[in-house]
C-alpha positions in Angstrom: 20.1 9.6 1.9 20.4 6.2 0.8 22.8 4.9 4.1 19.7 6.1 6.2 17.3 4.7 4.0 19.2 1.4 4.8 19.3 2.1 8.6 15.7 2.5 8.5 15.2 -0.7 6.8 17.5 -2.6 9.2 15.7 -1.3 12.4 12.1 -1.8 10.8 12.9 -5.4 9.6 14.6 -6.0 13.1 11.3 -4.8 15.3 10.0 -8.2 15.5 12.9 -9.6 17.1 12.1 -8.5 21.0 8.7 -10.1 20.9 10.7 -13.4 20.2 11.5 -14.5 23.6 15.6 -14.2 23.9 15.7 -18.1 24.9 15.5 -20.5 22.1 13.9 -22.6 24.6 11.3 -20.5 25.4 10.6 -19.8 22.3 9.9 -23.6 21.3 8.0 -23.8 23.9 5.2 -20.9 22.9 5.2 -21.5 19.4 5.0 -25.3 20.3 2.0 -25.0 22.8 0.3 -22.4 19.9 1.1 -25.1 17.4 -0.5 -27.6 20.0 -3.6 -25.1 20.1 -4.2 -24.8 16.4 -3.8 -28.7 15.8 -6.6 -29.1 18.5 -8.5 -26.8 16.4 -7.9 -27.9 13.0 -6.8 -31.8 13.8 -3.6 -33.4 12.3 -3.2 -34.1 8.8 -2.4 -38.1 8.4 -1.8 -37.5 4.7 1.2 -35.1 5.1 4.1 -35.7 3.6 3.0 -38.2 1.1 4.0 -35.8 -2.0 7.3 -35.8 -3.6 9.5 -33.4 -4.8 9.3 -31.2 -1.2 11.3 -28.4 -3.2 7.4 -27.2 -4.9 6.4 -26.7 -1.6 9.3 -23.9 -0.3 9.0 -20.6 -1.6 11.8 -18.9 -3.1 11.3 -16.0 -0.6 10.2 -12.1 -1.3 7.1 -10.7 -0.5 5.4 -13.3 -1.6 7.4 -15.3 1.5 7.0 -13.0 4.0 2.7 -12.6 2.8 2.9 -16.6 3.9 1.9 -17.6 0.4 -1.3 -15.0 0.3 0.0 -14.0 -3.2 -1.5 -15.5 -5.8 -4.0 -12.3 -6.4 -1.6 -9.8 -5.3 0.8 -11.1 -8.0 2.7 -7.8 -8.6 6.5 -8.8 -8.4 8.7 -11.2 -9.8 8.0 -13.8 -7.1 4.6 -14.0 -8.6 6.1 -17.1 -10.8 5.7 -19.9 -8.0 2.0 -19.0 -7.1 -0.1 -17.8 -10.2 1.3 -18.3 -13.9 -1.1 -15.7 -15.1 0.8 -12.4 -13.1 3.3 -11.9 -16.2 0.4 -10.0 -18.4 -0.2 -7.6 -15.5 3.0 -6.9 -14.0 3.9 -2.9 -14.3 7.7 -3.2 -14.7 10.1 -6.1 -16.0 12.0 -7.5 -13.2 15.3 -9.6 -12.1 15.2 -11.3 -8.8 17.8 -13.9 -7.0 16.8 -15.2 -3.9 18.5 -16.8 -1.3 16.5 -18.9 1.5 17.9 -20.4 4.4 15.4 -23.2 5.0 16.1 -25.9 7.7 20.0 -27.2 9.2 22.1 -27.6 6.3 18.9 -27.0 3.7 19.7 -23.8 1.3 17.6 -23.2 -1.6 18.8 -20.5 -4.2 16.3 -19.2 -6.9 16.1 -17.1 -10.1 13.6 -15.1 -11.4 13.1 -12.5 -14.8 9.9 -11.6 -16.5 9.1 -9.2 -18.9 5.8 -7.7 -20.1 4.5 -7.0 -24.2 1.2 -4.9 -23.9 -1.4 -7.8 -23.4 1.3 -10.7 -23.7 3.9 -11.1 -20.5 6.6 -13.9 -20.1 8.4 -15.0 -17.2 11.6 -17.9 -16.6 12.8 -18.5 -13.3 14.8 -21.5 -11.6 15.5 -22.5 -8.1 17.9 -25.5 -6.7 17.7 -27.0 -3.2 21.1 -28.5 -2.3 21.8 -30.2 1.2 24.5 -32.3 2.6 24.2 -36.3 2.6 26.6 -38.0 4.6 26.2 -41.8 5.9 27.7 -43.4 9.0 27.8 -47.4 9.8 27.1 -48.9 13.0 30.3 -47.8 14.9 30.2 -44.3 13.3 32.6 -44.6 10.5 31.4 -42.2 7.8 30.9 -44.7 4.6 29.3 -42.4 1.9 28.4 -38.5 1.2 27.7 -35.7 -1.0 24.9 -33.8 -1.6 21.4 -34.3 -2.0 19.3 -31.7 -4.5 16.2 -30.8 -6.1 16.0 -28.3 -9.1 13.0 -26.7 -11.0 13.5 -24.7 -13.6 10.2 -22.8 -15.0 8.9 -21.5 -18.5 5.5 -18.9 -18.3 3.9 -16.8 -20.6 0.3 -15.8 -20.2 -2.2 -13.2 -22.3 -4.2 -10.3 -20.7 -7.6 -11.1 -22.8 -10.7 -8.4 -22.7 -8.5 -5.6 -21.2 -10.1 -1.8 -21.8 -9.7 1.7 -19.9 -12.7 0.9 -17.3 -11.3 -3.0 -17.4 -8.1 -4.4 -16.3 -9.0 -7.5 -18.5 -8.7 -11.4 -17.4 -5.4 -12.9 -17.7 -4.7 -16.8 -18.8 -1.3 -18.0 -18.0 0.6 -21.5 -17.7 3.8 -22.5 -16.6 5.6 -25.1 -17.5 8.0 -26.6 -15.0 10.9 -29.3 -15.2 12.3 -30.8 -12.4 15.1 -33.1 -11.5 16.2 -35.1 -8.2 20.0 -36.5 -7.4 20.6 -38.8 -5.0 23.5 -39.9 -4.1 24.8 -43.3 -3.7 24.6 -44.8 -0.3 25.6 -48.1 1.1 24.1 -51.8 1.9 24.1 -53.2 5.5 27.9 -54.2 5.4 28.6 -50.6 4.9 29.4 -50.7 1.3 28.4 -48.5 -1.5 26.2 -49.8 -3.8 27.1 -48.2 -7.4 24.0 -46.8 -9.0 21.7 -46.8 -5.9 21.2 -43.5 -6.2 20.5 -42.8 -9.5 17.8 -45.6 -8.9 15.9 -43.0 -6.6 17.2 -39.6 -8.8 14.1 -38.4 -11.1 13.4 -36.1 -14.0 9.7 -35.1 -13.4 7.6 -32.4 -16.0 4.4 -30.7 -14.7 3.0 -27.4 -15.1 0.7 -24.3 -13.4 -2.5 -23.1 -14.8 -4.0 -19.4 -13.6 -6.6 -16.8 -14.1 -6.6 -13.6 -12.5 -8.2 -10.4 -12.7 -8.6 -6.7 -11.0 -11.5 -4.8 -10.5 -12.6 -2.1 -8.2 -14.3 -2.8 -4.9 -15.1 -0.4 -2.2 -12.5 1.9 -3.1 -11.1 4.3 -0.4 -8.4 6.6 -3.0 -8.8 7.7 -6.0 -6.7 5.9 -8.8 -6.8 4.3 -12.2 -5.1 1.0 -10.6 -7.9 -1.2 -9.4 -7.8 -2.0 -5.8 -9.1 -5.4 -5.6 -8.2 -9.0 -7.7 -9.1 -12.4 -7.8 -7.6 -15.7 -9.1 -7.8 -19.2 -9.3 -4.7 -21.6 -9.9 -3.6 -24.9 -10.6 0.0 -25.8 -9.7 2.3 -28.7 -10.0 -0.3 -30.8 -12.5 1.4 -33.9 -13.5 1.9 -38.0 -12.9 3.1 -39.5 -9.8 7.1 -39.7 -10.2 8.2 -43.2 -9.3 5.1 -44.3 -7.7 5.1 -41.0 -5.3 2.1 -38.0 -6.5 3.2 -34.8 -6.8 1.9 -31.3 -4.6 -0.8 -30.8 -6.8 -2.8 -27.6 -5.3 -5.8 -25.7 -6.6 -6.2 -22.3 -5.0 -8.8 -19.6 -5.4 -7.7 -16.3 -3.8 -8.7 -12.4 -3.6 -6.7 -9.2 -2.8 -8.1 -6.6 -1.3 -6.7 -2.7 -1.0 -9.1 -0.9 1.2 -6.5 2.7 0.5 -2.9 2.6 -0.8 -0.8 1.7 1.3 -2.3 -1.5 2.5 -2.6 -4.6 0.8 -5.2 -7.5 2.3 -4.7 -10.9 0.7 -6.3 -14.2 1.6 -5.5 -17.8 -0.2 -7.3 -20.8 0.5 -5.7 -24.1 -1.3 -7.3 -27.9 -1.7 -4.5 -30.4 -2.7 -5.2 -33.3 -4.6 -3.3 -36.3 -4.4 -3.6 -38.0 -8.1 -2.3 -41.3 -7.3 -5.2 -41.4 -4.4 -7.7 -38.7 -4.1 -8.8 -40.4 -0.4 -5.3 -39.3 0.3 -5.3 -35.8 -0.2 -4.0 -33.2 2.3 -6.1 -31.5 4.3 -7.0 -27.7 3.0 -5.3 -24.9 4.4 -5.6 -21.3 4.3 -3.2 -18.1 4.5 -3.7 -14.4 5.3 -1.2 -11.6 4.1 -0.9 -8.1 5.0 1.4 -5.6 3.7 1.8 -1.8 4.0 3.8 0.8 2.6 5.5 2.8 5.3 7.5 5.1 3.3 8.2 5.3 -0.4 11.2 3.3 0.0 10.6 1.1 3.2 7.3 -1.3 3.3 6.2 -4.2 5.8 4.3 -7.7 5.1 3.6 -9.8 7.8 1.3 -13.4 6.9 0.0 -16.6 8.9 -1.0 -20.2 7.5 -3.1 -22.4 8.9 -2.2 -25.7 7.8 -2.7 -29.1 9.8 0.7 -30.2 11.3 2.8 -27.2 9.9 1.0 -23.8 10.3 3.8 -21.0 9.9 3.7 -17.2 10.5 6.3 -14.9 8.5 6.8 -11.4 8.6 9.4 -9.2 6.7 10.0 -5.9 5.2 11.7 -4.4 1.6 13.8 -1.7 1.3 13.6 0.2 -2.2 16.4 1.8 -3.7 15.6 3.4 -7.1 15.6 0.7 -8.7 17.1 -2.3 -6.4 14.6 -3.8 -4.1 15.8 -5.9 -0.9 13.5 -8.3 0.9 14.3 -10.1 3.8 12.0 -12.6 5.6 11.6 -14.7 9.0 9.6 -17.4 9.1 8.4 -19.3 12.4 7.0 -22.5 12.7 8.1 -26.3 14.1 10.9 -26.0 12.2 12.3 -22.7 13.7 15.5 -22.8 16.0 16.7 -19.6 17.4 19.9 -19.4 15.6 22.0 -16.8 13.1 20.3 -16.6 9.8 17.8 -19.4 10.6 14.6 -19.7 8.5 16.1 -16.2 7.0 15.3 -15.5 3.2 16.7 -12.5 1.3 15.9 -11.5 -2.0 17.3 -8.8 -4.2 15.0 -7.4 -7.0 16.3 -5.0 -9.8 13.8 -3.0 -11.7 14.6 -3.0 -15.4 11.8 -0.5 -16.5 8.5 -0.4 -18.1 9.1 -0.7 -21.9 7.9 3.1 -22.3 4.6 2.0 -20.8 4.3 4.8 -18.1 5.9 7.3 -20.4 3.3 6.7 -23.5 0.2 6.8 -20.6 1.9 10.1 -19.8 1.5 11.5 -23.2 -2.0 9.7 -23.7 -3.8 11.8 -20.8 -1.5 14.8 -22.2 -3.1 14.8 -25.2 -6.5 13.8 -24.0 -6.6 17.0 -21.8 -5.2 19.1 -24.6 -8.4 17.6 -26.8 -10.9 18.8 -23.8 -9.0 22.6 -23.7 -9.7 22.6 -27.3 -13.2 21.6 -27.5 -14.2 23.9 -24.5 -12.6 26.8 -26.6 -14.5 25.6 -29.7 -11.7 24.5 -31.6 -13.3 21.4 -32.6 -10.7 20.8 -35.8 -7.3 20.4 -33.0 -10.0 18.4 -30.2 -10.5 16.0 -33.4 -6.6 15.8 -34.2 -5.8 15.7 -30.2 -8.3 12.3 -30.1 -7.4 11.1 -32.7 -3.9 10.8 -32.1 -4.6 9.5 -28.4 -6.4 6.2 -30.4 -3.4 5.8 -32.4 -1.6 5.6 -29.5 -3.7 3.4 -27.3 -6.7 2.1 -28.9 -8.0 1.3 -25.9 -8.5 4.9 -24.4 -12.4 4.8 -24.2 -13.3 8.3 -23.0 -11.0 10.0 -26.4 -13.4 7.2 -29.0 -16.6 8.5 -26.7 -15.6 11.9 -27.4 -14.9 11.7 -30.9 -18.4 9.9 -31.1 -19.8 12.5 -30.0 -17.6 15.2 -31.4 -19.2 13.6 -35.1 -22.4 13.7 -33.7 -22.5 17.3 -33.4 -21.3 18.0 -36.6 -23.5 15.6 -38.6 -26.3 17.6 -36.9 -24.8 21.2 -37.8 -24.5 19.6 -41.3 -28.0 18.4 -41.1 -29.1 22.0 -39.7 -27.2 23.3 -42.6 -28.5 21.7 -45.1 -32.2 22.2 -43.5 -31.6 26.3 -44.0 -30.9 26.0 -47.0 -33.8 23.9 -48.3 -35.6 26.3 -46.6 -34.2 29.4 -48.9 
């Protein structure tokens, strides 16, 4: 079962492939007149690239990849970490993810990501490095210095799930605080010679954090289910000084996530970013649009497109579940895209470590809830009383058993008051 489980996941994440016209060529040449279209739409961004530390702004891949970024509501999956601090309170199951992207030429980035959930209280560590070969040639092409040039972030999150109830899924605060480090190596004057310590002089050890709120609620619901269909946040990421004169990425983002029925997942981000060093130098905003769909039980789909002065990029990927292994893999097309093996290919591998008894417990909640009701309907109000009661001892926040027990009192304070009434009146 699983080996055609894994065919099918091959052939579906593969189907995109024939539209991509078989020339590399050709294929530069359509996304570059597309790219030409949408930049007479939208304009060209003269602030570009004025932001350091390029390694914030490439996703560690996933589903939040392969949504183009649309991800801060959706939020359901270890990736959640890079775009909304506040998805560790609200993820179902704990998670362990390693990602591996293949960016641009030599470019690699390798990430980490764990988080784990306590009731109202979820935490969340992840890391990822960017590494890339640096090699130097003088005038007559004599190679004179090399090595390799990386970025590294390594991340800290925890976040709290205030308000939550049965009919609310609560509004969740979380921050992330990031650390991240740049190594240059040295390279050499105009003689060709190395200069000791030159790179260090442009290396960097830069702190920063991400700030989020998110909540779910139901909207226009098409299926009948407890989980709510529709969320909305708003983050803060990469807030922090300028690191050797250059500002960081900072971005605020206010999104929304939208499931009109179960299988399909609508999710639309639109980011401002703010350049702190000079706010009249601030990218232009940009927006992103995600779409994912459960095929099967174990195979699902994501396609996404941003719009984004200079650099728009469309994705599309799939995930291929295997009890409790998860594979993602993920193309990505824009300016940067050759038509090569494994180009602009991310692949991610997530393993579900469980729910902490979460599922289980809700199980037994709505077990003995019902158990209450069959009682009460036979008029064995003493075992509907115990049934409740025990279903508050278990979750507190299980609204419908506390209305019922209200009421359940309420009828016997009036038989006791009918009671005592009768016999008054002998």
């Amino acid at each position: 079962m699983n080996r055609l489980k894994i065919a099918a996941f091959l052939t579906v994440s593969l189907i995109f492939f024939p539209l991509i016209p078989a020339n590399s060529a050709d294929f530069n040449d359509t996304y570059g007149n597309l790219a030409d279209y949408l930049s007479s739409i939208y304009g060209i961004d003269n602030n570009a690239g004025l932001t350091t530390f390029p390694i914030l702004n490439i996703p560690m891949g996933g589903r939040s990849e392969g949504m183009s970024g649309a991800f801060a509501a959706v939020s359901d999956d270890a990736s959640f970490i890079e775009f909304n601090p506040a998805g560790s309170s609200m993820l179902s199951d704990s998670e362990l993810a390693f990602f591996h992207n293949n960016w641009i030429a030599d470019s690699k980035i390798e990430s980490i990501s764990f988080t784990k959930r306590f009731g109202d209280f979820g935490i969340a560590t992840g890391g990822k490095w960017l590494y890339l070969p640096f090699t130097e040639y003088n005038i007559y092409g004599e190679r004179v210095s090399g090595g390799y040039y990386s970025e590294g972030v390594a991340i800290l999150n925890a976040s709290y799930n205030f308000l939550s109830s049965y009919h609310f899924s609560g509004l969740s605060f979380g921050i992330s605080l990031k650390g991240a480090f740049r190594i240059m190596p040295d390279y050499s004057d105009d003689n060709g010679n190395i200069i000791n310590g030159s790179g260090m002089s442009q290396s960097a050890v830069m702190a920063m954090a991400d700030i989020g709120l998110l909540t779910r609620f139901d909207f226009l619901k098409g299926f009948a289910a407890r989980e709510k269909n529709t969320s909305a946040a708003l983050v803060i990421r990469n807030l922090g000084p300028p690191v050797l004169g250059e500002p960081l990425p900072t971005a605020a983002s206010i999104a929304i996530s939208y499931k009109p029925f179960r299988p399909l997942t609508i999710a639309v981000d639109f980011t401002v970013p703010v350049n702190f060093a000079d706010i009249y130098l601030s990218e232009k905003p940009y927006g992103s649009i995600g779409i994912s769909a459960n095929i099967t039980k174990f195979l699902s789909m994501r396609a996404g497109f941003m719009l984004k002065a200079g650099s728009s990029r469309v994705n599309i990927g799939s995930a291929l579940n295997l009890n409790n292994i998860a594979i993602d893999i993920n193309y990505t097309a824009d300016m940067l895209t050759q038509l090569q093996p494994l180009n602009r290919v991310s692949i991610g591998v997530r393993l579900n470590l469980g729910d902490s008894g979460r599922k289980h417990l809700a199980d037994r909640v709505d077990e003995l809830y019902l158990m209450g009701l069959e009682a009460y309907s036979r008029g064995d109000f003493i075992n509907a009383r115990l049934c409740w009661e025990e279903v508050l001892r278990l979750n507190p926040k299980y609204e419908p058993a506390k209305n019922n027990l209200i009421m359940l009192q309420g009828r016997e304070d009036l038989s006791d008051r009918i009671d005592e009434l009768y016999r008054l009146d002998l």
